[in-house]
Each structure stands twice: as structure tokens, then as C-alpha cells.
Residue, then its C-alpha position, 0 to 999 in steps of 0.5 A: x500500500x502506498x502511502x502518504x506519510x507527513x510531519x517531520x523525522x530528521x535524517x538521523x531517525x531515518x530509520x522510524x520513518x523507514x519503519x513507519x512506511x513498513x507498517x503500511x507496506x507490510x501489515x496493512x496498516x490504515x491510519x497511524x502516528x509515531x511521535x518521540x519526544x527527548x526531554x518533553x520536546x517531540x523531535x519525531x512526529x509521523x502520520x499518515x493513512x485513513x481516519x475512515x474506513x473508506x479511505x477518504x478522510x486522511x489522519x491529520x494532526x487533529x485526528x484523535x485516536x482511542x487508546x484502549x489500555x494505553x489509558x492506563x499510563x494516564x490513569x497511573x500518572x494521576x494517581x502517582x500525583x495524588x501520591x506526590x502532593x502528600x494525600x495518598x501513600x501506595x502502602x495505604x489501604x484502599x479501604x482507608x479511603x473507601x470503606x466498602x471496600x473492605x468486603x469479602x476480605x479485601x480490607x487489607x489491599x493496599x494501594x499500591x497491589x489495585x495499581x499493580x493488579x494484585x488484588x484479585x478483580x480482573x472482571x466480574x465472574x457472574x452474569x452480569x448486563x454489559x452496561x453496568x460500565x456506564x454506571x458507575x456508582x453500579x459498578x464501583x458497588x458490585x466491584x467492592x462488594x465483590x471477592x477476589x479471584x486469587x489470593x491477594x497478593x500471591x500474583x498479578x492478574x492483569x485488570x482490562x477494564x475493572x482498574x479504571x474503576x478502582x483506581x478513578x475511585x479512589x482519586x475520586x474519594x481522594x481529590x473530589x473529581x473525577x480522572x477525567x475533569x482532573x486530567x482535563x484542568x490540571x495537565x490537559x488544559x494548561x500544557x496544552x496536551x489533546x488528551x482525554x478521558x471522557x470525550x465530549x460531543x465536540x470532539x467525537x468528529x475528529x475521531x478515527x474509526x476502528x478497524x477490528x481485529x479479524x483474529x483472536x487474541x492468544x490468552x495462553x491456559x485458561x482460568x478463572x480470572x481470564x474468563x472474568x476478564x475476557x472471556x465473558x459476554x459482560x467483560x466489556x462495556x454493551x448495549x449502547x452505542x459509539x457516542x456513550x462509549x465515548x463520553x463514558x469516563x473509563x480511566x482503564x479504557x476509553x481515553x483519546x489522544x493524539x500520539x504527541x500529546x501523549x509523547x510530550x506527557x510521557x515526556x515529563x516522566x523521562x525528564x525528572x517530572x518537569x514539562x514546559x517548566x510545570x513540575x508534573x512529578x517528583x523524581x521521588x514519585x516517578x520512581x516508586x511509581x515505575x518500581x518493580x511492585x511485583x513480577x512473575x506470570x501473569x494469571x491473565x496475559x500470557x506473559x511474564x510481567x513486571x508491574x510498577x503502580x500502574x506501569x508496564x516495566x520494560x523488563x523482561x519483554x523489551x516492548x518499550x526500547x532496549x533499557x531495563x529503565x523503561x516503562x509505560x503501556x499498551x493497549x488493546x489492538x496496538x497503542x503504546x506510550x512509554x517513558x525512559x528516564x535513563x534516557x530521557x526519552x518517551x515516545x507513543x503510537x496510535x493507529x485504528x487497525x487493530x492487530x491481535x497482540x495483546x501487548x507487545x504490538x509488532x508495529x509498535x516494537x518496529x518503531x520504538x526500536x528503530x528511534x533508538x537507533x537514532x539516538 
């Protein structure tokens, strides 16, 4: 497929834009953006493809993208500055801040294990009427009232969609708002960064559309908490349409942006928390943030992960570059954003084909792996 690819990569990234191309020539790529950022500044910005299906409305600069899991880097980043503004520690219990919470033998777990998907709700395992996720004091409640899956604690079991809820609860319970108004006055709107979590009706024009998957994901041994996850007709938000999904606030799922939005906010967690001279973070936080919380097989994703507070550690897949440093997320169909303090570089891609890789999305490796081979 030929392609019409714009923005701007330096000769000495040559390599990304190679990359890039290949993703068109050689996975059928529809629309996508690359952007890398060193010290908070984009240095990289690529797009190029369809928003549309149809092939008649070409991804811009304004295009805004769902993310799907990569939400999670955001969600992880609004809690960490809970954290760093002194009014919630990793080590508290979440009951301490939301009494409920405290049910089935859940009164012990920590903050620090919801972040890092200890504590045993990978998804709901009785039947359950798939548009409970719109509501979400209906969802918060059943959540808290819920039993683990797995001893808390004994093993992480990734959270596709059940993490917005507990962590945007307990900013909620902490900081009065909502992630999304919270994320829109405090980093969005002042640094200027298109980036969303709860998308109004004035925006849903710029959105991409979707092109599923045409395979399944591999989830590797089946069990429990992966069929709560996943495998269930309730396992993710239904029964209403595109424009509700949108404007749902789902700090796990549903997040848009454009890749150098996310870039240059990944880009103050790789620079000692500073973006355009506004502390975002502590040193101090961004680095119990991102350290190992726990690590092994993960029950859900057939992968061996090591988890940070709501962070993705580079090691021991590489997904994110080669240093052991580095740390973000993905997302459902191929998103990415990442952050690599040693380095002081971050990057994020986006597209609208979705690919079957539940993290760890070729195209993406392809990409992060030829911007280190410019720096």
C-alpha cells in the first residue's frame, strides 16, 4: 500500500520513518502516528493513512485516536500525583479511603497491589448486563462488594477494564473529581496536551474509526480470572452505542489522544517530572511509581510481567526500547506510550487497525526500536 506519510523525522531517525512506511507496506496498516519526544520536546512526529474506513478522510494532526489500555499510563500518572502532593501513600489501604471496600476480605489491599493488579478483580465472574460500565456508582458497588479471584497478593492478574474503576475511585474519594475533569484542568488544559478521558460531543468528529481485529487474541491456559476478564459476554462495556462509549469516563479504557500529546506527557516522566517548566512529578514519585511492585506470570496475559503502580516495566519483554529503565503501556489492538528516564526519552503510537497482540504490538516494537537507533 502506498502511502502518504507527513510531519517531520530528521535524517538521523531515518530509520522510524523507514519503519513507519513498513507498517503500511507490510501489515496493512490504515491510519497511524509515531511521535518521540527527548526531554518533553517531540523531535519525531509521523502520520499518515485513513481516519475512515473508506479511505477518504486522511489522519491529520487533529485526528484523535482511542487508546484502549494505553489509558492506563494516564490513569497511573494521576494517581502517582495524588501520591506526590502528600494525600495518598501506595502502602495505604484502599479501604482507608473507601470503606466498602473492605468486603469479602479485601480490607487489607493496599494501594499500591489495585495499581499493580494484585488484588484479585480482573472482571466480574457472574452474569452480569454489559452496561453496568456506564454506571458507575453500579459498578464501583458490585466491584467492592465483590471477592477476589486469587489470593491477594500471591500474583498479578492483569485488570482490562475493572482498574479504571478502582483506581478513578479512589482519586475520586481522594481529590473530589473525577480522572477525567482532573486530567482535563490540571495537565490537559494548561500544557496544552489533546488528551482525554471522557470525550465530549465536540470532539467525537475528529475521531478515527476502528478497524477490528479479524483474529483472536492468544490468552495462553485458561482460568478463572481470564474468563472474568475476557472471556465473558459482560467483560466489556454493551448495549449502547459509539457516542456513550465515548463520553463514558473509563480511566482503564476509553481515553483519546493524539500520539504527541501523549509523547510530550510521557515526556515529563523521562525528564525528572518537569514539562514546559510545570513540575508534573517528583523524581521521588516517578520512581516508586515505575518500581518493580511485583513480577512473575501473569494469571491473565500470557506473559511474564513486571508491574510498577500502574506501569508496564520494560523488563523482561523489551516492548518499550532496549533499557531495563523503561516503562509505560499498551493497549488493546496496538497503542503504546512509554517513558525512559535513563534516557530521557518517551515516545507513543496510535493507529485504528487493530492487530491481535495483546501487548507487545509488532508495529509498535518496529518503531520504538528503530528511534533508538537514532539516538
Amino acid at each position: 500500500m502506498t502511502v502518504n506519510i507527513t510531519g517531520f523525522c530528521p535524517d538521523r531517525f531515518s530509520a522510524v520513518r523507514d519503519a513507519f512506511a513498513a507498517n503500511f507496506a507490510d501489515n496493512g496498516e490504515l491510519g497511524a502516528r509515531f511521535s518521540l519526544a527527548i526531554h518533553g520536546e517531540v523531535v519525531v512526529d509521523l502520520m499518515g493513512g485513513y481516519a475512515d474506513r473508506k479511505h477518504e478522510v486522511a489522519f491529520g494532526p487533529d485526528t484523535l485516536t482511542p487508546l484502549f489500555s494505553t489509558t492506563k499510563a494516564v490513569a497511573a500518572l494521576l494517581i502517582a500525583r495524588l501520591v506526590d502532593q502528600g494525600k495518598l501513600t501506595y502502602d495505604q489501604t484502599v479501604a482507608s479511603v473507601w470503606p466498602a471496600f473492605a468486603q469479602n476480605g479485601k480490607q487489607d489491599v493496599t494501594v499500591g497491589q489495585v495499581m499493580s493488579h494484585q488484588d484479585g478483580l480482573s472482571g466480574f465472574p457472574d452474569e452480569t448486563d454489559p452496561s453496568i460500565w456506564f454506571d458507575w456508582e453500579a459498578t464501583t458497588a458490585k466491584l467492592a462488594a465483590m471477592a477476589p479471584l486469587w489470593p491477594i497478593g500471591s500474583a498479578s492478574g492483569y485488570h482490562p477494564v475493572t482498574f479504571g474503576f478502582t483506581a478513578g475511585e479512589i482519586f475520586r474519594r481522594v481529590d473530589g473529581r473525577t480522572m477525567g475533569t482532573a486530567l482535563r484542568e490540571d495537565l490537559a488544559e494548561p500544557l496544552d496536551l489533546d488528551i482525554w478521558i471522557g470525550l465530549p460531543d465536540s470532539e467525537h468528529a475528529r475521531c478515527a474509526e476502528l478497524m477490528r481485529p479479524t483474529g483472536l487474541p492468544k490468552f495462553g491456559a485458561m482460568n478463572a480470572a481470564v474468563k472474568a476478564a475476557f472471556m465473558t459476554k459482560w467483560a466489556a462495556p454493551g448495549g449502547r452505542g459509539t457516542a456513550d462509549w465515548r463520553r463514558a469516563e473509563i480511566p482503564s479504557a476509553n481515553g483519546h489522544a493524539t500520539a504527541p500529546a501523549l509523547a510530550r506527557l510521557m515526556g515529563a516522566l523521562a525528564s525528572g517530572g518537569a514539562l514546559d517548566g510545570v513540575q508534573v512529578l517528583s523524581p521521588a514519585v516517578i520512581a516508586e511509581a515505575s518500581a518493580e511492585r511485583i513480577v512473575g506470570q501473569d494469571l491473565v496475559l500470557p506473559f511474564v510481567i513486571s508491574w510498577g503502580a500502574g506501569f508496564m516495566r520494560n523488563a523482561p519483554n523489551f516492548f518499550y526500547g532496549p533499557t531495563a529503565e523503561a516503562f509505560g503501556h499498551s493497549g488493546w489492538g496496538g497503542s503504546c506510550a512509554f517513558a525512559d528516564p535513563s534516557r530521557g526519552v518517551s515516545g507513543a503510537y496510535v493507529m485504528n487497525k487493530q492487530g491481535t497482540e495483546l501487548i507487545g504490538d509488532p508495529r509498535a516494537v518496529r518503531l520504538i526500536q528503530a528511534a533508538y537507533s537514532g539516538l
